[in-house]
N, C-alpha and C positions, 0 to 999 in steps of 0.2 A: 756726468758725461752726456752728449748729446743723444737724445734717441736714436736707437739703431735699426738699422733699415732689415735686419732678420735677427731673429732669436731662435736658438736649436734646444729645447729640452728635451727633458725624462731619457737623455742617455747616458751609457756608460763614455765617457771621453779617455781616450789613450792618448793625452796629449805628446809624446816622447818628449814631453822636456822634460830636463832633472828638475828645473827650479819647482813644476806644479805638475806629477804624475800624471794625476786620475783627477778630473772633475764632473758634472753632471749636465754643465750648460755653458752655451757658446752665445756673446755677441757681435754682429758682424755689421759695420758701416763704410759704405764707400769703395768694397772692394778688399778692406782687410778685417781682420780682430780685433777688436775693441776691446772683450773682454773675455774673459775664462772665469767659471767659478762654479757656486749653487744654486740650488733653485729658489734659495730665499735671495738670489740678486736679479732675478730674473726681472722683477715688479720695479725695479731702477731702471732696466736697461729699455724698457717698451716706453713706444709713444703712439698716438694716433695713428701715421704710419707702418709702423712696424709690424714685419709678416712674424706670425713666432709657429713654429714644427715643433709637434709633440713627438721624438722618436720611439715612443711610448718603449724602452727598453734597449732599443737597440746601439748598438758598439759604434761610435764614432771615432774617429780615425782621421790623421792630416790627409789629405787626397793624395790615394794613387797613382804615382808616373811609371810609366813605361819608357826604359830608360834606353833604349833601344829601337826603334821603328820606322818604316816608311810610309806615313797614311798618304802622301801625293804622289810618289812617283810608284807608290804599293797600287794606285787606282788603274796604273797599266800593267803589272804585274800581271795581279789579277783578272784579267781581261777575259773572259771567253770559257770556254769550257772546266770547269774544276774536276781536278783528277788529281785531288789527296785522300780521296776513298781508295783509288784504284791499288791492288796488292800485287798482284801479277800482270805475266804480257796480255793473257789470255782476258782478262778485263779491260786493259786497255783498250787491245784492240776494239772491241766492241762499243767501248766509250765511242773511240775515233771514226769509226763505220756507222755510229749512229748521231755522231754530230752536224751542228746545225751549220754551214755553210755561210757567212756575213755577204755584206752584198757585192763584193768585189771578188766572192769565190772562196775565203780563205775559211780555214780553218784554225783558230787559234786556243791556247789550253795553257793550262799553270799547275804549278801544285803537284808535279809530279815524282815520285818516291824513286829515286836510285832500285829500293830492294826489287823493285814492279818486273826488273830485268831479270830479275830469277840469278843472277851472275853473268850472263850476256853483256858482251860489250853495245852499250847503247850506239846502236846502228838503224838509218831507215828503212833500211830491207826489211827490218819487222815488223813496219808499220804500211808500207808504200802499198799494199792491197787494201788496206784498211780504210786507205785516205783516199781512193778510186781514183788517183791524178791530181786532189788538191794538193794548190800550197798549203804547208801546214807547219806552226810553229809551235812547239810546246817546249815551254818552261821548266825546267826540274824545281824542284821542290827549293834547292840552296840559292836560288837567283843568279849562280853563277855559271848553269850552263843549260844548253838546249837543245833540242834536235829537230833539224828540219827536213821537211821533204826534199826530194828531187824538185819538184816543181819550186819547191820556194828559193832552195839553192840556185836553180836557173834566174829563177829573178832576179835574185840579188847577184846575179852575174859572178856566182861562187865556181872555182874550176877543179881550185889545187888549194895547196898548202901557200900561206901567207906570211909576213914578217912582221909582227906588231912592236911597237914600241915597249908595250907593257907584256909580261905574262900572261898571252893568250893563242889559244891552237883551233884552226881546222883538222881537224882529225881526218886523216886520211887514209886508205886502205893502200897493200902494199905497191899496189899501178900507182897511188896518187892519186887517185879519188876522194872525193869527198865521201865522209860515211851518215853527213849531216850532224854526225855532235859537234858542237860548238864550246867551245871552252873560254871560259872569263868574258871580261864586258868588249873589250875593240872585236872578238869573233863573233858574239851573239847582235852587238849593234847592226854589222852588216846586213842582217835578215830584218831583226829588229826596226831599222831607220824605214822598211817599208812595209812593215807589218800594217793595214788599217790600224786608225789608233782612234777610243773615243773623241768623241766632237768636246770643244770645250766647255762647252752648254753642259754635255751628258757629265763632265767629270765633275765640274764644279757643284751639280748638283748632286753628285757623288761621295763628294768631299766633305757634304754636309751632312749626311746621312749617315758616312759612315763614321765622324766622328760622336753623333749623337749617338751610334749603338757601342762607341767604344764607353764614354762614359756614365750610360745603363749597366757597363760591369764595375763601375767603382773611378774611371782613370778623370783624371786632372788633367793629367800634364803629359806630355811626350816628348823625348830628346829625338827630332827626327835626323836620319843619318844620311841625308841628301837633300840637295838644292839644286837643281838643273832644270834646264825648259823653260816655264813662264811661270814656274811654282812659286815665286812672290805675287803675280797680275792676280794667279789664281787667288791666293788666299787674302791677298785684297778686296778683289772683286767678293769674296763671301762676306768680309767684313763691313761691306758695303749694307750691308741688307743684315746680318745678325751678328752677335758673338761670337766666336769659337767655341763649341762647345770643351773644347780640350784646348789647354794654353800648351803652343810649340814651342818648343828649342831648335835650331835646324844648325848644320852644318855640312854645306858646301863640299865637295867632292876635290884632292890635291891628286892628281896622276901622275906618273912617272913623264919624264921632259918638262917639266913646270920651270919656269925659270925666275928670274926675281919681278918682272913685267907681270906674269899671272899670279904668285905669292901676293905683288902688293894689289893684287884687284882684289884677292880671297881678305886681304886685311880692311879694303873697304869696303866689303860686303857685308864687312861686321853690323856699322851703323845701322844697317836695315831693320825694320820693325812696322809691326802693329799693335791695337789693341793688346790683343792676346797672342802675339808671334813675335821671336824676334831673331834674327843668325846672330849666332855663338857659337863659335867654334871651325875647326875643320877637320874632314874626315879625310885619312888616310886608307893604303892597303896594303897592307906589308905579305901578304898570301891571300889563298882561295881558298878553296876548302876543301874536305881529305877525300872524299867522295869523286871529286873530279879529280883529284891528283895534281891540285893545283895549291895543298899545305905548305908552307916551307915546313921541313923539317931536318931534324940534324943528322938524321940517317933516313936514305930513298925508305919510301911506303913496300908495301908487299908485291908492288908491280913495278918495284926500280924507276918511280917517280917522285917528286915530294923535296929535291935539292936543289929548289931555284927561287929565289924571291920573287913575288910582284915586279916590286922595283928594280930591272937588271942591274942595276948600280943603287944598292944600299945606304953605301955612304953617300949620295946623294937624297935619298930619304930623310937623313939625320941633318942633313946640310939645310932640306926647306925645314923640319919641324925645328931647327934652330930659329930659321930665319922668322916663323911665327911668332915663335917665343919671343921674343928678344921685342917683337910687336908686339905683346901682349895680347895673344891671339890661342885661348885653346886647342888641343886637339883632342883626336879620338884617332885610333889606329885597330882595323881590323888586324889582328894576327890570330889566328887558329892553330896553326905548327908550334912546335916547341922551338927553332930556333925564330921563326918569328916573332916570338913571344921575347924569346930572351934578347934578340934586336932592338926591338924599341926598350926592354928596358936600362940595355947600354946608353939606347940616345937620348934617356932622359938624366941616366945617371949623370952622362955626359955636361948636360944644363946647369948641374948644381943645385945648391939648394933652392936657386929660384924655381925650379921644376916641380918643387912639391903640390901635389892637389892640383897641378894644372894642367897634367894628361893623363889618357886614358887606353887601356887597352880592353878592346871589345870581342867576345868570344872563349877567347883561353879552352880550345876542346880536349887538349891535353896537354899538362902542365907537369916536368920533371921536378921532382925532390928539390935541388940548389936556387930552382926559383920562386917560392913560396916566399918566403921571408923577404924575399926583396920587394914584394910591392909593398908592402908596408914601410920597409927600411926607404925607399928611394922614394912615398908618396905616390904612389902609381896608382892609379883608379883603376876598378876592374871592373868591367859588366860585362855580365852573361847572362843567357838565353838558358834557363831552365828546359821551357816546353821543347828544344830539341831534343832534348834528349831520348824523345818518343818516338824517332829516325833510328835508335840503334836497340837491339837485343843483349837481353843480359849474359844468352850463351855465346855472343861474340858471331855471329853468323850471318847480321848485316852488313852491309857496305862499308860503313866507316868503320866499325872493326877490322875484319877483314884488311882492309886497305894496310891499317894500323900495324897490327900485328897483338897477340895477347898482352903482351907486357906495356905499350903505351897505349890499350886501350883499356888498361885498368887503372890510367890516371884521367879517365874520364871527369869531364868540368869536377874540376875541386874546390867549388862552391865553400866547403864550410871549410875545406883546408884553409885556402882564403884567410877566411875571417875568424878562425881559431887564431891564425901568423900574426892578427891586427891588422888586414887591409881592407880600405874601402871597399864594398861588396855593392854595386847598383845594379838591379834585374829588370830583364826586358822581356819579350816576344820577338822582336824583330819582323814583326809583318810587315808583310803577308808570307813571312815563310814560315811563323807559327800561328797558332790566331791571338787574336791583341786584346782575349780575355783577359782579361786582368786577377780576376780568380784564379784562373789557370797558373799564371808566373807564380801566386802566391804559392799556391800549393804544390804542385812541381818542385819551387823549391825546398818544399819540407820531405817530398815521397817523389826521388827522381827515380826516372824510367832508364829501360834497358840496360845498357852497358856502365852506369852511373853507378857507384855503390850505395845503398842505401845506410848504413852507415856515416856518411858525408853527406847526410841531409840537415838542413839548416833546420834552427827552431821555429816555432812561430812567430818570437818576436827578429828574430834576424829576418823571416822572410820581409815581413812589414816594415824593417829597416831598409829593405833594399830595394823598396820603391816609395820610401819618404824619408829619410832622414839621408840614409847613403845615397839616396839620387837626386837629393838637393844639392849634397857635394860635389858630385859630379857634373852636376853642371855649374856650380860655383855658385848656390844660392843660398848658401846654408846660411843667409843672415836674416832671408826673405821668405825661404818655404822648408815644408819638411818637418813643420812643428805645429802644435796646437800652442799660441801664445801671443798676446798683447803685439800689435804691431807687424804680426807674420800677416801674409795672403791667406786671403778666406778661400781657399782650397782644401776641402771638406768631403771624406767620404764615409757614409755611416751605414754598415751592416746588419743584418738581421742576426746574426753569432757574431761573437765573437773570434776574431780571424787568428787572433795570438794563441786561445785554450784549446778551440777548437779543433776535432781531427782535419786533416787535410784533405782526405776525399769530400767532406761535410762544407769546409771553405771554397770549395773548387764548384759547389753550386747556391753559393750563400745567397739568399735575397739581398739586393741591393736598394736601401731602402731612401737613401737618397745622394748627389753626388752634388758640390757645388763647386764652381770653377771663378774664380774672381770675385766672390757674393753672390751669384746669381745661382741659384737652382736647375741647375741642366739635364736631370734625371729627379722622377721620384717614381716608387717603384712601389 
């Protein structure tokens, strides 16, 4: 074979493929694998060019994806003051009284914890001394809701209670006031749309950075779960000047009113791509989240909310994810509730056997007994977010417990349930609502937190299946990525332990001792 443009020795290789387990050395030309073997094939595979990395021991691995995430539209997310440390109001506040002001006055914040409220209903009167009269927008922690000042609700010319197309609320006191929480995306936009927002200079170079510190923990790849704004210019314009250090999946945003005019623009948004990017797919929302009271679920939450879809008209949910299908067009569908849940997977059952492996459902927070078996029976993909689960307590006394009630909050993400039934299992972060360590998903999902039982913690090798082999499937790559083997993409992540033997607090700060995305070396550690 011809000289290869890197050589990886002296590791342990977890290739997941059946046909060749474990090997010692990797060769890589062009972008894929050339070849898998020993270290007595090494002295074949080199030539004048060839870089060769002695991982002097260390556990090499197909690269990890993050099967779940938003690194561009996460760059506004995150914007401004970080308040995922903060635990109570009593810290808030102080956060907010001692934040920095941007230049048009405002004050803006993310990352913020439901529990912070003590159980108070999230209202600005707790905060309106704190913010001395600024507009102020802060984020909760789920992306699906926020609270704003008085001064920012004046801005955005907020009065009263409004009628959205989709599942979303101003929250109002019993006059009709506004109390500034904002519920789902059409309420939080209206604040949102004039929120300052970085410059595109600041994001782009943002976008670059923050992808090099994603794959310093190990990541390849990301299935991102939005496309809106100029988030193609952008990721262009970087590819203009380097690589991607992490290869994207992206999929497009389907809302409630879509009609078959905007279905077939989301089918030719398909073709879009670059180097290392390309739209696949599209993302639905079939609910919120339990925390806002914005789950579907089959019976109201503990606050007689929780019995309403996203989609006021359902069967028109089923009606576009037909009409993609039928295009040959992916999806992914947020559903968090349990009848959400078991929504899409009527509207896939619905598809027929054409539907297998070619949708997704992302989240699953709490998943009843009768629908376990079906994602396996009907091909359903499942990804979930491990690292939430460090938003809820194990005595049930957080927010989305509470919300829940004991008994569906003891079917907390059923992770290994899952994949005990036989279903695809892909795992995420979903940043910036968790961080997009990559460690972290791993291990998370072997020792989940709070309300999770530990018990239904996946193994080590299931974890590393469900961000390489299970998250090739989900996004349909399993003929290209996901494996150590002849012909796959040189998407390469190698450890200082071993992620599979190793305990899980131990994997949750492993040296990352090198990560490669396309061939090229994007981390060495």
């Amino acid at each position: 074979m011809p000289a290869a443009d890197l050589v990886l020795t002296g590791s342990r290789v977890r290739t997941l493929d059946p046909a060749r387990p474990e090997a010692t050395a990797v060769a890589v030309k062009d972008g894929l694998i050339v070849a898998v073997g020993g270290e007595p094939d090494v002295q074949d595979w080199r030539g004048p060019g060839t870089e060769t990395v002695d991982l002097a021991g260390a556990t090499l691995t197909p690269g990890l994806v993050d099967s779940h995430s938003h690194p561009v539209w996460g760059l506004e997310m995150s914007t401004g003051l970080d308040l995922s440390a903060v635990r109570d109001l009593d810290a808030l506040r102080a956060a907010l009284a001692g934040a920095q002001r941007d230049e048009e006055g405002w004050i803006v914040a993310w990352g913020l914890d439901h529990n912070a409220f003590g159980g108070r209903a999230v209202d600005r009167a707790l905060i309106e001394d704190a913010v001395a009269g600024a507009p102020a927008f802060i984020r909760l922690y789920d992306g699906h809701s926020a609270l704003a000042s008085g001064a920012a609700l004046q801005a955005a010319g907020i009065t009263g209670p409004r009628t959205f197309a989709q599942r979303s609320e101003i929250v109002c006191d019993a006059e009709g006031r506004p109390t500034g929480h904002l519920i789902e995306h059409a309420a939080m936009d209206l604040v949102g749309a004039i929120v300052p927002r970085p410059s595109y200079a600041e994001r782009r170079a943002r976008l670059g950075e923050l992808l090099s510190a994603m794959a310093a923990t190990g990541l390849t790849g990301a299935h991102v779960m939005d496309l809106g704004g100029d988030c193609l210019e952008l990721l262009a314009a970087v590819e203009e000047t380097q690589d991607l250090p992490v290869r994207l999946l992206l999929a497009p945003w389907c809302m409630p009113g879509a009609g078959t005019a905007e279905l077939d623009e989301l089918v030719a948004l398909q073709k879009e791509s670059g180097r290392l990017w390309r739209v696949g797919g599209v993302k639905f929302f079939m609910d919120g989240t339990v925390e806002g009271g914005t789950a579907w679920l089959e019976h109201a939450d503990c606050h007689g909310q929780g019995t309403e879809a996203f989609w006021p008209d359902p069967a028109a949910y089923t009606e576009a994810v037909r009409h993609l299908h039928t295009a040959g067009v992916r999806t992914a569908t947020h559903a968090i509730g349990d009848a959400a849940v078991r929504h899409v997977l009527d509207t896939v059952e619905s598809l027929g056997a054409g539907g297998r492996l070619r949708h997704r459902v992302e989240h699953i927070e709490t998943l009843p007994e009768d629908q376990i078996a079906r994602f396996a029976k009907l091909g359903v993909i499942a990804s979930m977010q491990p690292p939430h689960t460090a938003y809820t307590r194990a005595d049930h006394t957080d927010e989305w417990s509470k919300r829940l009630g004991d008994e569906r909050a003891a079917r907390a993400w059923r992770c290994r349930d899952l994949r005990d039934a036989g279903a695809v299992l892909a795992l995420g972060s979903d940043w910036p609502i968790a961080h997009y360590d990559a460690r972290q998903v791993l291990a998370t999902a072997r020792a989940p937190r709070g309300a999770a039982e530990a018990g239904r913690s996946l193994t080590g090798l299931m974890s590393l299946e469900g961000c390489t082999t299970h998250a090739a499937v989900a996004a349909g790559e399993q003929d290209v990525s996901g494996r150590i083997a002849p012909g796959l993409r040189a998407d390469l992540t190698a450890f200082g332990l071993d992620p599979v033997e190793a305990p899980a607090d131990e994997v949750a700060e492993a040296p990352v001792r090198l990560t490669v995305t396309g061939g090229k070396i994007t981390h060495r550690g």
